[in-house]
C-alpha positions in Angstrom: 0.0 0.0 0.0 3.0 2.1 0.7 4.2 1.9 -3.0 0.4 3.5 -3.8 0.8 6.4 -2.1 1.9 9.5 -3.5 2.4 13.0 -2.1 3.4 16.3 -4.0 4.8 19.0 -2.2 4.4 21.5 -5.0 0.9 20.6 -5.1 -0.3 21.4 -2.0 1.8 24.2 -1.5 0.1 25.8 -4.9 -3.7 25.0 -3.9 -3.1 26.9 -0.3 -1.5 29.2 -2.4 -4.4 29.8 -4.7 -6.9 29.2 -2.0 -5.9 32.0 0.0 -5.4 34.9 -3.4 -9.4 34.0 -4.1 -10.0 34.6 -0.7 -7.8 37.7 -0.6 -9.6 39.0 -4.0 -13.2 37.9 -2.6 -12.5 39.6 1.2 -11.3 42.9 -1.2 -14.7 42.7 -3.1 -16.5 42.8 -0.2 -15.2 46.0 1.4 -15.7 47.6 -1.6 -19.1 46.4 -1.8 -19.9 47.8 1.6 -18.5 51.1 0.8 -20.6 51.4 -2.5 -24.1 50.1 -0.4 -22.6 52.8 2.2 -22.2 55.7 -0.3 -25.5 54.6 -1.7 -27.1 54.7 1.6 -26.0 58.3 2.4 -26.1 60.1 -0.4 -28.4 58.7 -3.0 -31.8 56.7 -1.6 -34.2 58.2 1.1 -36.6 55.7 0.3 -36.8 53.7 3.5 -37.8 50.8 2.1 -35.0 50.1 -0.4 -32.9 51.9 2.3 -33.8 49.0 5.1 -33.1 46.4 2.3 -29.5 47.7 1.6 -28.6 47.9 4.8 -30.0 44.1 5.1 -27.9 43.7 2.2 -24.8 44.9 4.0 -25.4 43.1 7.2 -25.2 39.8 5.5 -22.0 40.6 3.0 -20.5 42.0 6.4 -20.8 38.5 8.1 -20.0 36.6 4.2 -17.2 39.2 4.6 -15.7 38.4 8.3 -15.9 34.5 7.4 -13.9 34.7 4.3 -11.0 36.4 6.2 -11.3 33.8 8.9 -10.8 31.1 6.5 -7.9 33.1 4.5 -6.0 33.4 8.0 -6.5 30.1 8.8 -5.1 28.6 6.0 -1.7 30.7 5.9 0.8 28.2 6.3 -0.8 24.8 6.4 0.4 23.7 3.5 3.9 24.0 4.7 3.4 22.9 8.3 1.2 19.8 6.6 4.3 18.9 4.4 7.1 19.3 7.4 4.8 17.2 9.8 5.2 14.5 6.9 8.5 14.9 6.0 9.2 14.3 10.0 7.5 11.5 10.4 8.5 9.2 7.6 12.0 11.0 7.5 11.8 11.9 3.5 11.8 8.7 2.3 9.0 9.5 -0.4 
């Protein structure tokens, strides 16, 4: 079974990698979201009904906002750490 299992460093270095600049790009889009719905809010709708559903609106990115940079700092590193726990514990003889 040994023989079947293969490991690429490269590989999961690159998906973290590319993980985390979506998540970077996506947090990014979301604070500038929030400051267009803010801009909006303030300077351009006094209709109160469109106005409450914005500011709905901006509550939820908000949240979709704060996970996605929990998730981005979470991942910084694992890759690495994932790979030198292996290379440890079967003492690089992949």
């Amino acid at each position: 079974m040994s023989k079947e299992l293969k490991i690429s460093d490269a590989e999961y270095i690159f998906a973290e990698n590319t993980l985390l600049a979506y998540l970077t790009a996506m947090v990014e889009a979301e604070i500038e979201f929030q400051k267009v719905i803010g801009a909006v809010l303030i300077h351009a709708l006094e209709d109160p009904v469109i106005s409450t559903k914005l500011g709905n609106l901006s509550e939820k990115m908000s949240a979709i906002a704060e996970k996605t940079s929990r998730l981005a700092n979470g991942l910084t590193g694992g890759s690495h750490d994932f790979i030198t726990d292996i290379d440890e514990k079967d003492q690089f003889i992949y």
